[in-house]
RODREN-501895 format. One record per residue (C-alpha): x, y, z; residue in three letters. Coordinates in steps of 0.02 Angstrom, whole numbers, plus 50000, padded with zeros to 5 digits. Example, Ala and Ser with C-alpha at 12.3 -4.5 7.8 and 13.67 -1.06 7.14 Angstrom:
506154977550390ALA506844994750357SER
% end
This chain:
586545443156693UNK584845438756674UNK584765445956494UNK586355435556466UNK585575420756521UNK583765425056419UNK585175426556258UNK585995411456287UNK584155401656296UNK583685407556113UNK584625395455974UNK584735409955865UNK585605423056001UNK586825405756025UNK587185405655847UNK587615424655836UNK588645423956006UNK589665410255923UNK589675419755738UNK590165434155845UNK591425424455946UNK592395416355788UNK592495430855702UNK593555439355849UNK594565426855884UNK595045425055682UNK595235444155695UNK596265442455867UNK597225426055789UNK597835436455652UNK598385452555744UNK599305439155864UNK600495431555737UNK600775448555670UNK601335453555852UNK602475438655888UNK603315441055721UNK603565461755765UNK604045456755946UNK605155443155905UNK606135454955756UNK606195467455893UNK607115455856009UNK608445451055898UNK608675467755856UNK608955471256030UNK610135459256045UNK611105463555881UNK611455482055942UNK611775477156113UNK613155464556031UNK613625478155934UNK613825490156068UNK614745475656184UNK615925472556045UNK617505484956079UNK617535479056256UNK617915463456208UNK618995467256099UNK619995478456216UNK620005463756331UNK619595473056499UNK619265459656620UNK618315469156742UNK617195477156605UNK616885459656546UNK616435450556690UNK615325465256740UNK614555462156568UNK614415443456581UNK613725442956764UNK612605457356732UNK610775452456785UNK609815465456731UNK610345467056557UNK608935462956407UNK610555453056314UNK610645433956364UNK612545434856338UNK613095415656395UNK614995417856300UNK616275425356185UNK617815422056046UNK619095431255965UNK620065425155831UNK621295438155785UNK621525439155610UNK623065449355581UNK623875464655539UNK623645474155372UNK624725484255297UNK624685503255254UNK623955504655083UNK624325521555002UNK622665529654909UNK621725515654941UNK620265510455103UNK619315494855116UNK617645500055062UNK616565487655191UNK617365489955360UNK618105506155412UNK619365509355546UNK618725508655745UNK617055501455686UNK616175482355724UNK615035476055588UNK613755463455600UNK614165449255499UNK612885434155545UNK611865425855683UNK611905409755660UNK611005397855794UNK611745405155963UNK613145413955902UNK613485430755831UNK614965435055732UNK615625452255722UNK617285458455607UNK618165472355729UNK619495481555628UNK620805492655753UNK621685508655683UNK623665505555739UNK624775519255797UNK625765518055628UNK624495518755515UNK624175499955511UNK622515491555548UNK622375474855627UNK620835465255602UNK620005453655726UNK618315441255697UNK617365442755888UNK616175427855890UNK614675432156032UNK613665418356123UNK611795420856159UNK610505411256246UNK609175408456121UNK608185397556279UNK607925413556334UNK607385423356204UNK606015410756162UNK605355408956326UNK605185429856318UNK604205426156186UNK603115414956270UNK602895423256392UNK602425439556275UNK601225428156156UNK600395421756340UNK599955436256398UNK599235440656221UNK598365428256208UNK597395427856374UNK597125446656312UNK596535439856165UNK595095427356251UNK594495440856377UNK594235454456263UNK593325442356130UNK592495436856288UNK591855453156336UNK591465457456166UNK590385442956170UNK589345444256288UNK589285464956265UNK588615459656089UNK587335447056191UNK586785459956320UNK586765471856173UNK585635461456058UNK584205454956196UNK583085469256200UNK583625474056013UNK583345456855944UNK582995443756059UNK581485451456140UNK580605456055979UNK580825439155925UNK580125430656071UNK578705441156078UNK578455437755879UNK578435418755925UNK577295419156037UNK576025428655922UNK576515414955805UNK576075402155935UNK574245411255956UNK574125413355800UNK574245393455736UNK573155384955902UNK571415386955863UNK571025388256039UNK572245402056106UNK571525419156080UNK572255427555938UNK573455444855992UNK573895459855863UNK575695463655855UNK576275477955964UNK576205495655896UNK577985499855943UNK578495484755837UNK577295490655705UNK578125506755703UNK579895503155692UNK580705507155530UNK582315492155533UNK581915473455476UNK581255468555642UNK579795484555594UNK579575474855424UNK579545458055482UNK578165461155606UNK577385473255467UNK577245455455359UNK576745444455501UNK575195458055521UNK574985456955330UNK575065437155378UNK573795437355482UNK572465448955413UNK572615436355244UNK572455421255375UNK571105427455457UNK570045428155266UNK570795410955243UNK570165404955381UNK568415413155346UNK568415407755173UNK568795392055206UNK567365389655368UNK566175397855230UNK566725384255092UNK566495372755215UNK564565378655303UNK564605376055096UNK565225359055079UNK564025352855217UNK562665362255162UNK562975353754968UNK563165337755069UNK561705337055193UNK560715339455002UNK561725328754912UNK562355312554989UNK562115304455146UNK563805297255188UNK565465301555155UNK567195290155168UNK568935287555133UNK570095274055094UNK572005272555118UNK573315266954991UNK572975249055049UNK570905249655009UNK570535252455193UNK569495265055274UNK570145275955363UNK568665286155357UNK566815288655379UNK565595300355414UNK563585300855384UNK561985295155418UNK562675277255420UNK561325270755571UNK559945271855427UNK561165265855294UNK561785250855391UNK561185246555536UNK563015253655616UNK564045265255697UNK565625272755607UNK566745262855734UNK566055245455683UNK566755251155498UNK568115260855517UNK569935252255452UNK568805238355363UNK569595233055203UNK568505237355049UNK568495218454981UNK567665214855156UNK566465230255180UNK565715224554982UNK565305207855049UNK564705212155197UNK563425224155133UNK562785208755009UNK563945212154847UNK564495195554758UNK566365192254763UNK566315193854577UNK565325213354592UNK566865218454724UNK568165210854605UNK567585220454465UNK567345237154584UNK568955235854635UNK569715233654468UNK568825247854407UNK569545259254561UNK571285254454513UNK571285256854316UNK569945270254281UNK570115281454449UNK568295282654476UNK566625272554480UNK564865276854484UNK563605262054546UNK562005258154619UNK561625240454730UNK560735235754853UNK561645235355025UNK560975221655146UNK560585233555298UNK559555220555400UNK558085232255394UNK556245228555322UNK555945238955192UNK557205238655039UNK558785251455019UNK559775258154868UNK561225267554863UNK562295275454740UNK564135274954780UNK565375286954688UNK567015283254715UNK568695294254650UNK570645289954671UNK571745302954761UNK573555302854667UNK575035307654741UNK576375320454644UNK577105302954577UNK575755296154525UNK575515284654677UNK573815278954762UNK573545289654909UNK571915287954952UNK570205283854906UNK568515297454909UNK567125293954883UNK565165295954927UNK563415288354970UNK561635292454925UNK560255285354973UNK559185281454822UNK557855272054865UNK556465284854835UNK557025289554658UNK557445270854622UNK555565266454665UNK555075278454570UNK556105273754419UNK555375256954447UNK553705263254465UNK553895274554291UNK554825259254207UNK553065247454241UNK552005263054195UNK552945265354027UNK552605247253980UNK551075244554052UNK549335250554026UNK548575262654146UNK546975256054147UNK547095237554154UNK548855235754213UNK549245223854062UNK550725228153965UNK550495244953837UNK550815243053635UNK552505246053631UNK553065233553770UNK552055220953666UNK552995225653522UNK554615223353592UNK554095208153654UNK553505201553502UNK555245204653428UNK555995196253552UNK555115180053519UNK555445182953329UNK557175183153381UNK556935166753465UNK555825159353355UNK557395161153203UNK558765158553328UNK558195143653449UNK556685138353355UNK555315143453490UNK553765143553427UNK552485156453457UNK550675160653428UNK550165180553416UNK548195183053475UNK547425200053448UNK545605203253522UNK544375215953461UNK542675216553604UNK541075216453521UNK539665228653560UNK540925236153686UNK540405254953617UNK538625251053643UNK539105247753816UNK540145263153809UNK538895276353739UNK537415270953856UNK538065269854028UNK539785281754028UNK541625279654016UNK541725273454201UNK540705259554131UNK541795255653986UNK543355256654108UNK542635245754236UNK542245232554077UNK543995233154023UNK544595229154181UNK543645215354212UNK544135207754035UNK545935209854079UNK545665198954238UNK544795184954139UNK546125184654012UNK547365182854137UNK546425167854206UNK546425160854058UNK548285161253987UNK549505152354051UNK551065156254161UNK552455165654059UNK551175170353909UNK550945190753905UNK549135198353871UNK549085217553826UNK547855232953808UNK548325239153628UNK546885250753577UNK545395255253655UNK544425239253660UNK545625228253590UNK546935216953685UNK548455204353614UNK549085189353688UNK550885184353634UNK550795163753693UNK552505157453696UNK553225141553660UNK551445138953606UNK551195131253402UNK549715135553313UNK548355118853358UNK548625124853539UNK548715143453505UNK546805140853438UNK546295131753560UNK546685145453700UNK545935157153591UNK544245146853585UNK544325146453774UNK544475165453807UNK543235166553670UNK541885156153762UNK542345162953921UNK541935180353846UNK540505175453763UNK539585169153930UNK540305183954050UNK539105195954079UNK539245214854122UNK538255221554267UNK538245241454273UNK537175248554371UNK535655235254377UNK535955233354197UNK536615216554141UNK537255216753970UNK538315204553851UNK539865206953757UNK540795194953646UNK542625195953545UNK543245193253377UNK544995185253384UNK546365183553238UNK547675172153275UNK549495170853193UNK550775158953232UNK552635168553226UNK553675168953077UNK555195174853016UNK554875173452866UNK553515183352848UNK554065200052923UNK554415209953070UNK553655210553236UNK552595224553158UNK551935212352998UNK551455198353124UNK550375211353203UNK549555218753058UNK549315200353023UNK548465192453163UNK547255210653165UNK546825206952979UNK545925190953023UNK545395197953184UNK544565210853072UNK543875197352947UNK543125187153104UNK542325204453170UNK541595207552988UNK541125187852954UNK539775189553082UNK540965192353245UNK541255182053423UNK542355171853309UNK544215165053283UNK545055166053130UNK546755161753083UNK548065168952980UNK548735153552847UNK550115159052723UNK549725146052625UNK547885150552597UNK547795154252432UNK546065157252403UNK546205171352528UNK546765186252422UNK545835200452499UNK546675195452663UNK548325193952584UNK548145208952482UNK547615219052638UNK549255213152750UNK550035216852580UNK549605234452581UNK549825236452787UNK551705229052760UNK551925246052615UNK551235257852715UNK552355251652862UNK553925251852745UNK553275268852652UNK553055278952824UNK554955269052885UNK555725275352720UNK554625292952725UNK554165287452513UNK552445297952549UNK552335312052416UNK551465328152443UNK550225335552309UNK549075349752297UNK547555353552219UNK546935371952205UNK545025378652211UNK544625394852111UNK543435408852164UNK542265408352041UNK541655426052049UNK543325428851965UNK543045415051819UNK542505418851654UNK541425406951548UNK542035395651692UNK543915398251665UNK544955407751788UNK546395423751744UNK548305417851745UNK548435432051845UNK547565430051987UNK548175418252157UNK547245405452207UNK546295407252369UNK546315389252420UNK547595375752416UNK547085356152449UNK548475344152529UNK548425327752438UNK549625314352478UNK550065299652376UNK551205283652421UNK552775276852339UNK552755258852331UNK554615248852350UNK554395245052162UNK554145262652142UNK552515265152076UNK551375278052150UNK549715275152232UNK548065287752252UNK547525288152422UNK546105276552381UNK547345262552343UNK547945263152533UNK546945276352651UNK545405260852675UNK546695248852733UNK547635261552865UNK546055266252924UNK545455247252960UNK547185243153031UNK547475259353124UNK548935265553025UNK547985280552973UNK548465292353145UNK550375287653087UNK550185294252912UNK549215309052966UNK550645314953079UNK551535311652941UNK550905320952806UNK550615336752954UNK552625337952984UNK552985338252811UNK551775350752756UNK552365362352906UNK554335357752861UNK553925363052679UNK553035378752724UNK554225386052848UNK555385381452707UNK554605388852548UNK553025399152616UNK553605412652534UNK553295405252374UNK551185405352408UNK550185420152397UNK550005424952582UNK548155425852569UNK548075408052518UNK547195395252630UNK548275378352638UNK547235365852680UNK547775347452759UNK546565331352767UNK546345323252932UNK545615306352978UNK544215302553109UNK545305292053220UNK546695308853234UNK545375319153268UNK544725309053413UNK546355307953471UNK547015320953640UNK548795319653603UNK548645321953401UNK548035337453449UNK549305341353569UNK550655336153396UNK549825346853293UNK550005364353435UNK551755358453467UNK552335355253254UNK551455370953234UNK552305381253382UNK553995373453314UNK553885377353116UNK553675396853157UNK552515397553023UNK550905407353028UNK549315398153087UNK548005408053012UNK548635402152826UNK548395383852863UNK546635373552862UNK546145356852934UNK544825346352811UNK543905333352908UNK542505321552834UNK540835322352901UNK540925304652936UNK542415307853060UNK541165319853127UNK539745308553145UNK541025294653210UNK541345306753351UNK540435320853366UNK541215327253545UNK542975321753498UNK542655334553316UNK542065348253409UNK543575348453526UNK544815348353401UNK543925360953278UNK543815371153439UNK545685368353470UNK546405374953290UNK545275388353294UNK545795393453457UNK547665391853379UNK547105403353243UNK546725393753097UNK545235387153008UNK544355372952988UNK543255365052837UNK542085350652839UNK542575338852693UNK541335328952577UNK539835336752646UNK537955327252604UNK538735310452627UNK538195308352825UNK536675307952931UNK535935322352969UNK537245335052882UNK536145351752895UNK535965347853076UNK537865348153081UNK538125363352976UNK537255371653128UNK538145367453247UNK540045362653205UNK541275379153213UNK541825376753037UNK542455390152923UNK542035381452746UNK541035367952696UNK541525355652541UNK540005349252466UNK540165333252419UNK540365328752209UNK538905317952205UNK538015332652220UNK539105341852101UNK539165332051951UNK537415330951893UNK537015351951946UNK536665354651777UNK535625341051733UNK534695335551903UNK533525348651995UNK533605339452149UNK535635340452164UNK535265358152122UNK534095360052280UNK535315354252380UNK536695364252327UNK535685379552360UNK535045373352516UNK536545370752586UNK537355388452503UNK535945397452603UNK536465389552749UNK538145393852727UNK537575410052720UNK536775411252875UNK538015406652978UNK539605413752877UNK540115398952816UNK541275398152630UNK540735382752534UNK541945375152397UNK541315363152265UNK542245346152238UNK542445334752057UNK542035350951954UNK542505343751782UNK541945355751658UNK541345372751633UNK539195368751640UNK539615364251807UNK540445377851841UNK539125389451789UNK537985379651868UNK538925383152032UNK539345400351978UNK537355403751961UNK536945393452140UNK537955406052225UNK539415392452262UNK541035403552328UNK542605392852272UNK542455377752131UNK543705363752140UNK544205350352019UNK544995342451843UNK544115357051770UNK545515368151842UNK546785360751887UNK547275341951925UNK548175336452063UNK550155341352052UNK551855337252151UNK552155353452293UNK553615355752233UNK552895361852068UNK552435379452178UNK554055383252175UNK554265385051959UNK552485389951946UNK553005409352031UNK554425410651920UNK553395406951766UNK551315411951820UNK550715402351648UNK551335385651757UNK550065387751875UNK548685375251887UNK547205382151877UNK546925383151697UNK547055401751624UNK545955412651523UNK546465410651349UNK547455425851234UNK545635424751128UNK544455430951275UNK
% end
């Protein structure tokens, strides 16, 4: 019983007891209406051969035998009544019988309702029959409440045996089904509560070889894959928090109504808050509350609906002292039809690197040094107030300073001098300018002031003032007083006569014409000076250069030296390379005629354009060698001029190991020229970078040697690998002893210290023997070979009688 209650309990036993149940009694139903109908065709058989068997006593008519038959209680016929109808006699037929009834016999002819009619024929003594129709009258009541009675009793059968069957199939099913089950649910159970120890399944279940064996088979399967799930998953998330703790410092979620449902972090640092003072907060009214403008959250909002994400940074008002930024990134959550489920997003705390940003942002505009603004803020500046100038007709006046005797200052007491004396400049020029005018550190001693909304009288007379004020500060270094002054050019803005960089080379051209008028002066640029041509030819030429290095219309030539052990009666063999090629470079002028270098090299040198077009011509020459290299004789020396002010220069240096590293090409072909003026200029500044290019691998060469102070002294101690003597020495060898000494001089000295010397401006073939005789190595000049386009390299290998130097005649 208490398995049959334990059954009943489980829905599923309920469902099979019922399953069970139905099916019987369908079965039973079926085998019951089959038995009535047998039963009830039994009965009436019954009855017909009992009728058929009562039938000749009545027709005999004996009354005891029929009232013993009617009153008869025990017999199985409900006989209630009887007619005869006698029918008549037949006559004799000879040879001939009726075929249906025969003599002495009763034949069932109907049963209609509660009667049964019978045809009795009688054999008569003469041969005769005589026919009679007996009519018998049953109780069908009776008969149908027998059968009641039988289909009762079958059907109460019916119920217990389905009954029994039901609950043997209950009994039969607990510890075969039930029990398995329940035990499997409660594993189930353990198995989904994180808090309820986890059990294995039961061996004997394990073992079983029926479904229940293979369903707890795939429930252990189940678990051993839940059990990585769930250590996957506590692994991604260590992960997750791990990323997170790194990454952001809040995390939160929104509803499908903007909401937030959501919020987790270091939020007391972030806001001032606890999660609960946020939590279910609409997002219009968390934006304002953390200092967002109703137009910012409009446009946030807007951009969370139609885009699906957003990446910002603001400011959050968080009530504490110091400032806060954060970066929110925000991402929509879709459902499968394309509803809004929720919102994720996260929070970072950005101050530090926005600080920083800030603090890179000022450095990258501003000068070190001084803290004014650098040379390429200026710049931008100055475009800016072009821009203004053409648009909303604000005037502007452009100031650009140049100290004087600031390198005397400079070489006698130190750099930290020199620093402290810029410094102290940059805090009398801002004392002198007025609120919303800029003043910047552009070079080393020279500063700009952009005045705006300032015309040209009072542009000059600001100028004057910083120029007095200057003139009567004095430096004190050390117990040493000593007294500076500036040269000033002043421009007023135009659009019409250039760019921002044109109004600079402007104002510097009269600041250089003040400096070399006599200097502590102001001079002022005047478009409509006509008198001034030298000025207006020298902004002339800064404006080409400009455009010629913008449009890259600089053309590379070369100009080779010949050994002239090899020459004969001062010519040189077609066959044999040249050992040394000279870099020239010429310019291409808008109207496209070309310039030497003296047309334009003075002018970028005075207005510090010369640095640009050195860095120039370096990354072409190393774009064209790594290019067509091939095309040189592998022991030729390529060799590239350099100015003093990209020698002085760190990062020029640094340009020339990183175009180098970059081209792939090798550095022990290649050969830096530099003047010995750029030398004498600065001597510490020469050494470094000769140092640096040999240390790279290639050589070095000391251009127009004789020209500077003190050049032996030099030759001693500069790491060169060739020294150019200079063509005022060369051109009057032959005819002037003196330029002779010198050569010589200077060739033993070479010597010495294992230095190649090349002559310059050799023109004809005395000189050369000249040279030739003074023990010169390499002779350059018209004699050979005049200056020619690069490119020409490439048809002089395919044809040797193109190259430059000029070849031995077919006669010797």
């Amino acid at each position: 019983m208490r398995i049959l209650k334990s059954s009943l309990r489980s829905p599923l036993i309920r469902r099979i007891a019922v399953v069970v149940f139905a099916c019987i009694l369908a079965i039973e139903a079926v085998l019951l209406v089959t038995s009535y109908f047998s039963e009830r065709q039994r009965l009436m058989a019954h009855v017909a051969t009992a009728a058929e068997m009562l039938a000749p006593a009545f027709i005999d008519e004996d009354p005891v035998t029929l009232a013993r038959l009617m009153d008869n209680p025990h017999a199985r016929y409900p006989l209630i009544g009887y007619r005869i109808d006698r029918l008549g006699r037949e006559p004799v037929m000879a040879g001939r019988q009726t075929p249906d009834i025969r003599p002495d016999s009763v034949a069932w002819s109907y049963q209609d309702g509660e009667q049964s009619h019978f045809i009795v024929r009688r054999a008569l003594p003469d041969g005769a029959s005589a026919t009679d129709r007996l009519t018998l009258i049953f109780d069908v009541r009776a008969i149908e409440a027998a059968m009641r009675a039988y289909v009762l009793r079958i059907v109460g059968l019916v119920v217990l045996i389905t009954a029994f069957v039901t609950a043997g199939t209950l009994i039969a099913l607990g510890p075969i089904l039930l029990t398995p089950l329940l035990r499997l649910r409660r594993l189930l159970r353990s198995a989904g509560h994180p808090d309820l120890p986890r059990q294995p399944p039961p061996i004997e279940q394990l073992s079983r070889t029926d479904e229940i064996g293979d369903v707890y088979r795939a429930f252990d399967l189940m678990l051993d894959s839940l059990d990585r799930s769930q250590a996957e998953n506590r692994e991604v998330a260590a992960r997750f928090q791990d990323f997170a703790s790194l990454g952001a410092d809040c995390f939160w979620e929104l509803d499908q109504n903007l909401r937030l449902r959501f919020i987790a972090g270091d939020l007391q640092n972030l806001f001032s808050c606890s999660p609960e003072c946020l939590r279910d907060l609409s997002l219009r009214t968390l934006l304002r509350e953390r200092g967002l403008s109703a137009r910012q959250a409009r446009v946030l909002i807007r951009a969370v609906r139609e885009d699906g994400y957003w990446d910002g940074h603001f400011e959050p008002d968080h009530g504490g002292e110091h400032r806060l930024f954060v970066r929110v990134t925000a991402r929509v959550i879709l459902d499968q039809d394309g509803r809004l489920r929720a919102v994720r997003g996260i929070i970072a705390d950005i101050t530090a690197e926005s600080l920083m940003a800030t603090e890179l942002e000022h450095l990258a505009a501003h000068d070190a040094l001084t803290g004014l603004l650098n040379r390429r803020a200026f710049d931008g500046h100055v475009t800016h107030a072009l821009e203004a100038r053409n648009t909303r007709d604000t005037p502007a006046t452009l100031c650009v300073l140049d100290l004087d005797r600031f390198k005397a200052v400079n070489d006698q007491c130190g750099h930290a001098a020199g620093d402290a004396l810029l410094r102290q400049v940059a805090d009398l020029l801002h004392r002198h300018i007025r609120q919303g005018d800029l003043a910047a550190r552009i070079g080393g001693d020279e500063f700009a002031l952009l005045l705006t909304g300032c015309r040209l009288a009072q542009g000059m007379r600001i100028a004057e003032t910083i120029r007095h004020a200057i003139s009567r500060f004095r430096f004190d270094w050390q117990g040493s007083r000593h007294d500076i002054g500036v040269s000033i050019g002043v421009a007023e803005l135009d659009p019409m006569l250039g760019q921002a960089a044109d109004m600079m080379r402007a104002a510097d051209a009269c600041c250089i014409k003040a400096k070399q008028a006599g200097r502590n002066q102001v001079r002022v640029f005047r478009p409509q000076d006509q008198d001034d041509s030298a000025e207006r030819a020298s902004i002339t030429c800064m404006n080409q250069i400009g455009s010629a290095l913008e449009h890259r219309r600089f053309e590379l030539y070369y100009q080779p030296a010949v050994d002239l052990a090899q020459t004969v009666n001062g010519e040189f063999p077609a066959e044999s390379p040249s050992p040394y090629y000279e870099i020239l470079v010429r310019m291409r002028t808008e109207d496209g005629r070309l310039l030497a270098p003296g047309a334009f090299l003075p002018t970028a040198e005075r207005h510090r354009l010369i640095e640009s077009i050195d860095r120039h011509v370096v990354e072409r020459v190393f774009g064209w060698l790594s290019r067509h290299g091939g095309v040189i004789d592998s022991k030729t020396t390529i060799a590239i001029n350099l100015s003093a002010a990209s020698v002085a220069n760190a990062s020029f240096r640094t340009f020339v190991a990183e175009s180098l590293q970059n081209s792939g090409i090798d550095p022990s072909r290649l050969c830096y020229e530099i003047s010995e003026t750029a030398t004498v200029h600065d001597i510490s500044g020469s050494v470094r970078f000769l140092n640096a290019m040999r240390d790279l691998g290639s050589r070095v060469a000391i251009d127009d040697f004789g020209t500077g102070l003190s050049s032996l002294e030099h030759l001693k101690h500069l790491p060169i690998d060739y020294v150019k003597i200079d063509g005022a020495f060369v051109r009057e060898i032959a005819r002037n002893a003196i330029d002779r000494s010198m050569v010589e001089c200077v060739v033993k000295i070479a010597e010495l210290i294992g230095v190649t010397t090349i002559a310059e401006e050799v023109s004809d073939a005395t000189i050369a023997a000249a040279l030739r005789s003074a023990g010169v190595r390499f002779a350059q000049g018209f004699w050979y070979a005049e200056p020619l386009p690069l490119d020409s390299v490439l048809k002089a290998r395919a044809n040797p009688a193109l190259e430059t130097p000029r070849a031995l005649s077919p006669e010797i």
